[in-house]
ZABARO-375049 format. One record per residue (C-alpha): residue number from 1; residue in one letter; x, y, z. Coordinates in steps of 0.5 Angstrom, whole numbers, plus 2048, in hexadecimal, padded with zeros to 3 digits. Layout:
BEGIN
{NUM "a" {X Y Z}}
...
***
This chain:
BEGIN
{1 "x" {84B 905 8EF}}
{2 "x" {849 907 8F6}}
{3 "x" {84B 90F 8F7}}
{4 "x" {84F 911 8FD}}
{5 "x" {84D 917 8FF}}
{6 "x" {84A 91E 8FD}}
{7 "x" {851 921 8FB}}
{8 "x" {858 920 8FA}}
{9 "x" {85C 926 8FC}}
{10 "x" {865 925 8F9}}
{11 "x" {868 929 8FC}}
{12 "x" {870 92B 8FA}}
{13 "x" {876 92F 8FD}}
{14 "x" {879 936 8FB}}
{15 "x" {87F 932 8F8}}
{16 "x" {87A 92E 8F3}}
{17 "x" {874 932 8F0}}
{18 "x" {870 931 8EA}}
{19 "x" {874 934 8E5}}
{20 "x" {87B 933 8E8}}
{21 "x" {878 92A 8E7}}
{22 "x" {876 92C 8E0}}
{23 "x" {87C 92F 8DE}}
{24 "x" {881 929 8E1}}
{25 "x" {87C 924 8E0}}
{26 "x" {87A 921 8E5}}
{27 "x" {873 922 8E5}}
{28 "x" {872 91E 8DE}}
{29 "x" {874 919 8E3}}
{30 "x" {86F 91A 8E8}}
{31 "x" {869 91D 8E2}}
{32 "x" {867 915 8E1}}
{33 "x" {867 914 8E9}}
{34 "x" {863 91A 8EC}}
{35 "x" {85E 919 8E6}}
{36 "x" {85D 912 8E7}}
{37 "x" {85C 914 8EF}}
{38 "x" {858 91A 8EE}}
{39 "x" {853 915 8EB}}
{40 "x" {852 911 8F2}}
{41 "x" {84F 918 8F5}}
{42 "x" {84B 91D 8F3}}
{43 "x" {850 923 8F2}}
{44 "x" {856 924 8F2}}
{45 "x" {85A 92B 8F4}}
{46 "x" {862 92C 8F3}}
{47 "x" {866 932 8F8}}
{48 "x" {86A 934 8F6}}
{49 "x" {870 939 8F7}}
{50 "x" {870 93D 8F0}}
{51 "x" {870 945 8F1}}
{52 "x" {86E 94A 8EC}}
{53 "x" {86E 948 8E5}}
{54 "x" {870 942 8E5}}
{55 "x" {869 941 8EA}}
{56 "x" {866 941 8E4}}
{57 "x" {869 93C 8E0}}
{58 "x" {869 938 8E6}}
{59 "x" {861 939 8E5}}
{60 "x" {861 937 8DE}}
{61 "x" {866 930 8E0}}
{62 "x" {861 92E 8E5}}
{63 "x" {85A 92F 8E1}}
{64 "x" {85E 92A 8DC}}
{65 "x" {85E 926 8E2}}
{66 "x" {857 927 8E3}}
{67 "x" {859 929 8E9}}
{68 "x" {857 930 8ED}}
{69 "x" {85E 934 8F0}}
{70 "x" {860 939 8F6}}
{71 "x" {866 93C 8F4}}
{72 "x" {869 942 8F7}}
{73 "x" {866 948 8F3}}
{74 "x" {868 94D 8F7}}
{75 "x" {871 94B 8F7}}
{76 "x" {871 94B 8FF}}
{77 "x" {875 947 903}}
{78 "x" {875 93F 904}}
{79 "x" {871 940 90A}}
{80 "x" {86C 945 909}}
{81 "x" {869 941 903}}
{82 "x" {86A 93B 908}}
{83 "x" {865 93F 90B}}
{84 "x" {860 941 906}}
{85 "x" {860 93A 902}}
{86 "x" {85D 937 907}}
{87 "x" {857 93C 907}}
{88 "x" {857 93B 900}}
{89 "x" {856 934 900}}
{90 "x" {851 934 906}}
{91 "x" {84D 939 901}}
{92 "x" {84E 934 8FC}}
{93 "x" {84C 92F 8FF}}
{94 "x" {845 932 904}}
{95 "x" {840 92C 904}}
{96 "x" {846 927 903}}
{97 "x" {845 921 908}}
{98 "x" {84C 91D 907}}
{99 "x" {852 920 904}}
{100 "x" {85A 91C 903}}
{101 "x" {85F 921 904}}
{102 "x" {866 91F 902}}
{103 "x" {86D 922 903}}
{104 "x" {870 922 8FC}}
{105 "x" {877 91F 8FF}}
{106 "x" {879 921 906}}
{107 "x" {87B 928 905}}
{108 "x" {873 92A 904}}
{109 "x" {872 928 90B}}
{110 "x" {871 92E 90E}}
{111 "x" {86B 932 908}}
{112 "x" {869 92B 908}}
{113 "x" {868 92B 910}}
{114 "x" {864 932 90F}}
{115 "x" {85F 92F 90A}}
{116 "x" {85E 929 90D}}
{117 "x" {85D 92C 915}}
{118 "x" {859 931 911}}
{119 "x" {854 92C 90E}}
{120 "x" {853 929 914}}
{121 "x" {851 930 918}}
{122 "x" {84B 931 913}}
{123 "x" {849 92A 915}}
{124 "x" {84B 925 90E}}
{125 "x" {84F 91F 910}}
{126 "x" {855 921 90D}}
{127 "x" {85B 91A 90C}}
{128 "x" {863 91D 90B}}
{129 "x" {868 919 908}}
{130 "x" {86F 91A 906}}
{131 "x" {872 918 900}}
{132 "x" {879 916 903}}
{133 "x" {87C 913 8FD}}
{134 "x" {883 916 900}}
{135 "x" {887 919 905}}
{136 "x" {889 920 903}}
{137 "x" {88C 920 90A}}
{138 "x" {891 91B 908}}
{139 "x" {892 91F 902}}
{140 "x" {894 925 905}}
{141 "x" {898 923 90A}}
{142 "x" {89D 920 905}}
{143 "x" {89D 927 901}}
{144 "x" {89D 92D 907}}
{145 "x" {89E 929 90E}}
{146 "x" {89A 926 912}}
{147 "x" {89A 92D 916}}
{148 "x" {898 931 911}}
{149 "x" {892 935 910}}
{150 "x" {890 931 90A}}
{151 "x" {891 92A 90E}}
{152 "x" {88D 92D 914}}
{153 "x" {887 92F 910}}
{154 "x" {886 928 90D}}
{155 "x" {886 925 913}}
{156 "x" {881 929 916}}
{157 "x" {87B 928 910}}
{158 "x" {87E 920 910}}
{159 "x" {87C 920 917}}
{160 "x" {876 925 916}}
{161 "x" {873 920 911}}
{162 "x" {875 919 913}}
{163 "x" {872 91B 91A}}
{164 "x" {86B 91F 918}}
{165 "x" {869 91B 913}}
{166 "x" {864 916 912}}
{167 "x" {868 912 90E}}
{168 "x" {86F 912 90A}}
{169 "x" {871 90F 904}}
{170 "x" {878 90D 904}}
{171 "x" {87A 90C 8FC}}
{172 "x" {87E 905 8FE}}
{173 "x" {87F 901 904}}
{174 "x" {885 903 907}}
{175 "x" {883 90B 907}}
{176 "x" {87D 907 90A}}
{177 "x" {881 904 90F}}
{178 "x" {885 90A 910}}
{179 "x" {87F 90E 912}}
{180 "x" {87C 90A 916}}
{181 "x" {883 909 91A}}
{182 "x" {884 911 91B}}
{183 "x" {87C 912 91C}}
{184 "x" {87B 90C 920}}
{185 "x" {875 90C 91C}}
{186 "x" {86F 906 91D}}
{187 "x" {870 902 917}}
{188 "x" {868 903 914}}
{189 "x" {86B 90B 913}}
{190 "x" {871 908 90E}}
{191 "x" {86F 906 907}}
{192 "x" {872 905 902}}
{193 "x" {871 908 8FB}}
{194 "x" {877 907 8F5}}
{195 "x" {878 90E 8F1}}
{196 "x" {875 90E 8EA}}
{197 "x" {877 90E 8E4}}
{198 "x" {876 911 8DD}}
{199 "x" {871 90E 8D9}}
{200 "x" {872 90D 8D3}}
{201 "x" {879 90D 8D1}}
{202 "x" {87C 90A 8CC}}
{203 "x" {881 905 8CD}}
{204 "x" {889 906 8C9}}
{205 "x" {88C 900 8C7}}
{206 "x" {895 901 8C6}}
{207 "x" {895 901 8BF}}
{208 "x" {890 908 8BF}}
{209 "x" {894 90B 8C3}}
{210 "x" {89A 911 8C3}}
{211 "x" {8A1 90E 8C4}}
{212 "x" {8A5 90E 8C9}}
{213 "x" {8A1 913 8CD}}
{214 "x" {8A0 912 8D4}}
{215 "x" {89A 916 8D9}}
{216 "x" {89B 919 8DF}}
{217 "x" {896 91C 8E3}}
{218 "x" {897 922 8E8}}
{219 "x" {896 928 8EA}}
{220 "x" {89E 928 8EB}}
{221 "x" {8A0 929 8F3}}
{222 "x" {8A4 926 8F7}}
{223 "x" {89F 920 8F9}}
{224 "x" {89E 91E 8F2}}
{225 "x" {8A5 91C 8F1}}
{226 "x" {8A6 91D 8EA}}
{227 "x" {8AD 91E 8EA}}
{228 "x" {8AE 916 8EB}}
{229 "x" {8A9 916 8E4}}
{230 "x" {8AE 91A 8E0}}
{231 "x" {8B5 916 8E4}}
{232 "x" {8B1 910 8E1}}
{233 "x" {8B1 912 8DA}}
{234 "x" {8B7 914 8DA}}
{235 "x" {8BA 90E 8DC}}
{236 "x" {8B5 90B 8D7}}
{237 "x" {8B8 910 8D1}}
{238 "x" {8BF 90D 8D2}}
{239 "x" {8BD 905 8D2}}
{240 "x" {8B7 902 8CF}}
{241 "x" {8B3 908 8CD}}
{242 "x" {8B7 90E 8C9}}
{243 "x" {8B1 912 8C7}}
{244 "x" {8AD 911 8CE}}
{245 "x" {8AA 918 8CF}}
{246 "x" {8A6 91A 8D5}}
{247 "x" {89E 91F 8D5}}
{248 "x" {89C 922 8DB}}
{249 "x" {896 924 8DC}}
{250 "x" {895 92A 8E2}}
{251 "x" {89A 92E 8E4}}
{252 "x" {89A 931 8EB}}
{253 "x" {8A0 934 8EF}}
{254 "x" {8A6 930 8EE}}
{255 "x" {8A6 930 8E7}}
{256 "x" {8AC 934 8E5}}
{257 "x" {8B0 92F 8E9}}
{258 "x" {8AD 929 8E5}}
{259 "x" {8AE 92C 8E0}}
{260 "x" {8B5 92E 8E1}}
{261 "x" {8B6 927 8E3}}
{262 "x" {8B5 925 8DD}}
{263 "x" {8B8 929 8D9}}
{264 "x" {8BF 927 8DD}}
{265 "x" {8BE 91F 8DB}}
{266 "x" {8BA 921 8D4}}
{267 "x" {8B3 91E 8D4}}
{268 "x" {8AF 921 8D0}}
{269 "x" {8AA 924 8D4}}
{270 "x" {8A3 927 8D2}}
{271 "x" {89F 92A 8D9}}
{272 "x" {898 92B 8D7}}
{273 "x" {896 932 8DB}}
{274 "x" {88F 931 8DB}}
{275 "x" {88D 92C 8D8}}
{276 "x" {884 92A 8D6}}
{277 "x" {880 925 8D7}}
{278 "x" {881 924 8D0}}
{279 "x" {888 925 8D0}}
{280 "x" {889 920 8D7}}
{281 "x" {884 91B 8D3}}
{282 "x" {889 91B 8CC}}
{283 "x" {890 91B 8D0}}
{284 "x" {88D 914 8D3}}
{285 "x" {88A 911 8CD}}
{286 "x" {891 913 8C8}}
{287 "x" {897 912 8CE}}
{288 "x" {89A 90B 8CD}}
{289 "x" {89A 90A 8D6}}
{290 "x" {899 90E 8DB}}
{291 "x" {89D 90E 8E1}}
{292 "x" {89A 911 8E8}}
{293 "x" {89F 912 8EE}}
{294 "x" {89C 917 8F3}}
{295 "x" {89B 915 8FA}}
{296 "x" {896 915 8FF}}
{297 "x" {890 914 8FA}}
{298 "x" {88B 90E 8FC}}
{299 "x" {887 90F 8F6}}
{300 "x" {88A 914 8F0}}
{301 "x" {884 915 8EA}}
{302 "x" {88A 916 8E5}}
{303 "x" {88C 90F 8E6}}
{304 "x" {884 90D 8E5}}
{305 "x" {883 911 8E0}}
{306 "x" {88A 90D 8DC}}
{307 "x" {887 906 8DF}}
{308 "x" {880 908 8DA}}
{309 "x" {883 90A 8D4}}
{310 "x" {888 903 8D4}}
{311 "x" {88F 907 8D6}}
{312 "x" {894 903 8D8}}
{313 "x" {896 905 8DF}}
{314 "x" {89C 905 8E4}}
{315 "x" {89B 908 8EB}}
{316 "x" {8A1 90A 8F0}}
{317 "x" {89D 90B 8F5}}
{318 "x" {89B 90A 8FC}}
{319 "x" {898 903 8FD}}
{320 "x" {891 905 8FF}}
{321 "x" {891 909 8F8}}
{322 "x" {88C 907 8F3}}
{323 "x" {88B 900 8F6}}
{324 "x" {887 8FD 8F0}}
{325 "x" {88E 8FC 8EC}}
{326 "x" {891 8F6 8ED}}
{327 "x" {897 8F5 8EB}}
{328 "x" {899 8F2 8E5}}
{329 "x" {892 8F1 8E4}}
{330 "x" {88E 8F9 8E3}}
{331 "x" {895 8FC 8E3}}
{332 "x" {89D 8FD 8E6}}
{333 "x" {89D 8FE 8EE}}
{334 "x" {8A4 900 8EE}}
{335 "x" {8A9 904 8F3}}
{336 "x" {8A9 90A 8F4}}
{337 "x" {8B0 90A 8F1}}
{338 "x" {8B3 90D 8EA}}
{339 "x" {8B5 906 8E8}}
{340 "x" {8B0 902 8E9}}
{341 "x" {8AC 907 8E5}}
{342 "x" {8B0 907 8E0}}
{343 "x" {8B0 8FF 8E0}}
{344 "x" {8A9 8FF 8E1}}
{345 "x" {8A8 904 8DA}}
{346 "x" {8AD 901 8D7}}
{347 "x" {8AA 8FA 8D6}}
{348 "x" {8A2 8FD 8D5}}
{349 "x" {8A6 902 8CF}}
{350 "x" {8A9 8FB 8CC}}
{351 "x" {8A3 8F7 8CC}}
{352 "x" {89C 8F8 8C9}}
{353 "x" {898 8F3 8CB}}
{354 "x" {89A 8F3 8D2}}
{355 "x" {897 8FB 8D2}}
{356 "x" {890 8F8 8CE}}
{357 "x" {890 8F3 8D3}}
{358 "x" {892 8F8 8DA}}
{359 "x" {88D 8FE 8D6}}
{360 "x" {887 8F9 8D5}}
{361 "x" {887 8F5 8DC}}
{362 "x" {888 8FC 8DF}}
{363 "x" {881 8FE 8DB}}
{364 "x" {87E 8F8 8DC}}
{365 "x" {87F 8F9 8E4}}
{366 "x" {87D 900 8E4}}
{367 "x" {876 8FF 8E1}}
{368 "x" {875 8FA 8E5}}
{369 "x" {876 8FD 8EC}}
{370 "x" {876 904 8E9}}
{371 "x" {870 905 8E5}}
{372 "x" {86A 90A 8E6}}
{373 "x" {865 905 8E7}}
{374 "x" {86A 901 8EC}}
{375 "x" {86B 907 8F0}}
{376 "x" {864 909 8F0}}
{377 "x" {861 903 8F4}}
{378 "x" {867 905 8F9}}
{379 "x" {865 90C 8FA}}
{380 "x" {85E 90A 8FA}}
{381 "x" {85F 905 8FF}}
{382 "x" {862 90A 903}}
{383 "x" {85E 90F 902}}
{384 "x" {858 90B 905}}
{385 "x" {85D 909 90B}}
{386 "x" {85E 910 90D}}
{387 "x" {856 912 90D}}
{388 "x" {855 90C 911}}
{389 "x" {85A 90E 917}}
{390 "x" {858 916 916}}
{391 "x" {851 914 918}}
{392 "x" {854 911 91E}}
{393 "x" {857 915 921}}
{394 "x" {854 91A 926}}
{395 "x" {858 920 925}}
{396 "x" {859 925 91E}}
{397 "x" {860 926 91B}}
{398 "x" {862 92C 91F}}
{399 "x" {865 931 91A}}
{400 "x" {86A 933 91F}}
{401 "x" {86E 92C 920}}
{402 "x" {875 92E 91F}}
{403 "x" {878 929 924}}
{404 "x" {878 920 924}}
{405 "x" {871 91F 927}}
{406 "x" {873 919 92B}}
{407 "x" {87A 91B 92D}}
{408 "x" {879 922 931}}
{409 "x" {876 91E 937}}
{410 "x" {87D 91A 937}}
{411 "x" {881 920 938}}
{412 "x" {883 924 93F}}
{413 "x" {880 92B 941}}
{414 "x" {887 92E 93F}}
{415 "x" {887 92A 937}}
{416 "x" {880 92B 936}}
{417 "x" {880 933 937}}
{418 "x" {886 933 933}}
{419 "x" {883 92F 92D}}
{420 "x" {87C 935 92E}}
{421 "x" {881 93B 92E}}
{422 "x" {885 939 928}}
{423 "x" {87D 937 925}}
{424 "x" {87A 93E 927}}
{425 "x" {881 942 924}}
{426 "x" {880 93E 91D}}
{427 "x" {879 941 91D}}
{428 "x" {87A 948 91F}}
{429 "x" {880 948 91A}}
{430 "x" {87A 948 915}}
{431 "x" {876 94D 918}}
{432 "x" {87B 953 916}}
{433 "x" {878 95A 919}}
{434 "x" {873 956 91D}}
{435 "x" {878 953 922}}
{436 "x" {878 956 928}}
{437 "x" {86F 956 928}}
{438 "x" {871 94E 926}}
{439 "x" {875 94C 92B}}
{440 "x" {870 950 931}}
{441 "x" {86A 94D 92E}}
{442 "x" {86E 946 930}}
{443 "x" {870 948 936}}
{444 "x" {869 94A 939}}
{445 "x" {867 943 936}}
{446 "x" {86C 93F 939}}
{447 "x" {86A 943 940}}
{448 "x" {863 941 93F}}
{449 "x" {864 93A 93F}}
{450 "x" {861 936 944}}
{451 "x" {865 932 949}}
{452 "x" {860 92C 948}}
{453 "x" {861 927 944}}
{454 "x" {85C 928 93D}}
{455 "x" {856 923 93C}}
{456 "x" {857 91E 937}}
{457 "x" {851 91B 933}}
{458 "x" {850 913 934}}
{459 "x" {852 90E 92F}}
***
């Protein structure tokens, strides 16, 4: 097996650390994969955004992974360890010649830049990628608005990523197609790398498992639409199903609502507050379905996690969600109506053998695209593209790009005065008592510019 490169470097987001990946499980479904990755360069390095004592259990998860990890010891702001992460991965790596850094999802943009500009500063060739498995974009827009701060903010690291790194891997083919059409990204900087799967699991056929109970997935917010689970089960208890009762793992803040909801059309409801990877890995092992009706989500890992298990499913959701279930085939793609829900639950609640053969042909898919070994010859043919461009190009990663590079020479001197405003108020907004020496140090390099155009190097 041909090695890569000296290091790897997997860089994850303030909203997805080590411990929180541990705790909700996500990271047995990355635990196979970073492994068998890491064995395709010569070492491997998590960063991390876990502070004070849970730096340390972080520590300990990543010596399990054979792996060396930069966390945030000292509990600082996000954008001060951004900071001190990429000298502690430049230290790591002294001597190093080729390293692949990779942004953990979108949101990693911005401490993954840092790392990989960092790198190339002190002389390595350094690759970046992102991990676009889905668009939280998308998903905050549906939830807070499209002017919200939230919105506005994945937005900005989307941007930041698709348009500095080497390479982005897109969890399926239309996020690919969508990234490329906002970005207007050249197609060898696209690659498609599908989401894993947990290893190993067991598959539950009907008969060993509980009756009659239905799993849902939130956390409970407006974009999960759970309430058309509990009007589905409603009209299930008064027809063809008396004793249907819905589990909902993860709450979140429309609980109460949910939960009065249910109480007024009588559906038992169990809301799972915090539930574990264990706790996660039973509910689907023992439901007899589960449903899934949020919306704006392209590749949800609850509904992978059910596909490896055998559970049937019965998606309410967006076309574009979970594409690898086909209708009638892997799973029910109903509309997003109480209804049609019903009508659908209603006919798997009634029909063993059609919930075997729904729950193993979903199975046989999602190993098949899905597995460790699939997806790691995806990475690893990306990870080789994204080394091959880095070393054509001329220029290092500017650590500083906060705007589309390609799009500030389409704008007008007006547009593009305003775009560097609003950049330059956002950074002096982290700088606390430092503003005012900031903003002057900006203004007297801004002043220094020269009028001449810069050389640039030939290709």
């Amino acid at each position: 097996m041909d090695r890569i490169s000296d290091a790897l470097v997997l860089v994850l987001d303030e909203g997805s650390t080590l411990v929180q990946l541990e705790r909700s499980g996500a990271l047995a479904r990355h635990r196979d994969l970073w492994r068998a990755m890491a064995e395709r360069h010569g070492r491997l390095i998590l960063v991390s955004h876990d502070r004070g004592e849970e730096a340390e259990t972080a520590a300990e998860l990543a010596r399990s992974l054979d792996a060396e990890c930069v966390c945030d010891d000292l509990g600082t702001f996000a954008h001060e360890h951004q900071d001190r992460a990429a000298s502690a991965v430049v230290e790591l790596l002294k001597g190093c010649e080729t390293a692949v850094v990779q942004a953990v999802g979108l949101m990693a943009a911005p401490t993954a830049l840092a790392v990989s500009s960092a790198l190339q500063h002190a002389g390595t060739k350094a690759a970046l990628l992102a991990e676009g498995a889905d668009l939280w974009s998308r998903q905050s827009i549906c939830e807070f608005g499209p002017t919200s701060r939230a919105a506005l903010e994945a937005a900005y690291r989307e941007q930041l990523a698709c348009t500095a790194a080497h390479v982005v891997l897109a969890g399926c083919g239309p996020v690919a197609d969508d990234l490329v059409w906002r970005f207007n990204l050249p197609a060898e900087r696209v690659r498609v790398v599908p989401m894993p799967v947990l290893p190993d699991m067991r598959c539950v056929p009907a008969e060993k498992r509980e009756k009659d109970l239905i799993l849902a997935f939130g956390p409970v917010t407006k974009r999960s639409r759970l309430n058309l689970a509990v009007e589905a089960v409603a009209q299930l208890r008064k027809t063809d199903c008396p004793t249907a009762r819905l589990r909902v793992l993860l709450d979140g803040p429309e609980s109460d609502a949910l939960r009065a909801q249910a109480e007024e059309l009588e559906v038992p409801l169990e809301l799972v507050p915090h539930p574990t990877a264990e706790e996660a890995n039973e509910a689907l092992e023992h439901c007899t379905l589960m449903v899934y009706t949020a919306t704006s989500e392209t590749n949800p890992p609850a509904v992978f996690e059910a596909l490896a298990v055998g559970t049937p499913l019965v998606l309410a959701v967006d076309p574009l969600c979970a594409m690898s279930i086909v209708h009638g085939v892997s799973g029910l793609r109903m509309p997003p109506e109480a209804e049609a829900l019903a009508r659908g639950i209603g006919g798997l609640l009634m029909d063993a053998p059609w919930r075997d053969a729904l729950g193993n042909a979903g199975r046989e898919r999602a190993f098949r695209d899905h597995s460790c070994e699939a997806v790691a010859e995806a990475m690893a043919t990306a990870q080789e593209a994204a080394l091959e461009i880095a070393g054509r190009q001329n220029l290092p990663i500017d650590p500083g790009l906060i705007l589309a590079s390609g799009g500030l020479s389409d704008l007008g001197p007006q547009e593009a005065a305003t775009a560097w405003s609003r950049a330059i108020a956002e950074h002096l907004s982290r700088v606390g008592d430092d503003r005012a020496a900031h903003l002057a140090a900006i203004a007297e390099a801004i002043g220094a510019l020269p009028d001449t155009q810069p050389q640039t190097s030939a290709a």
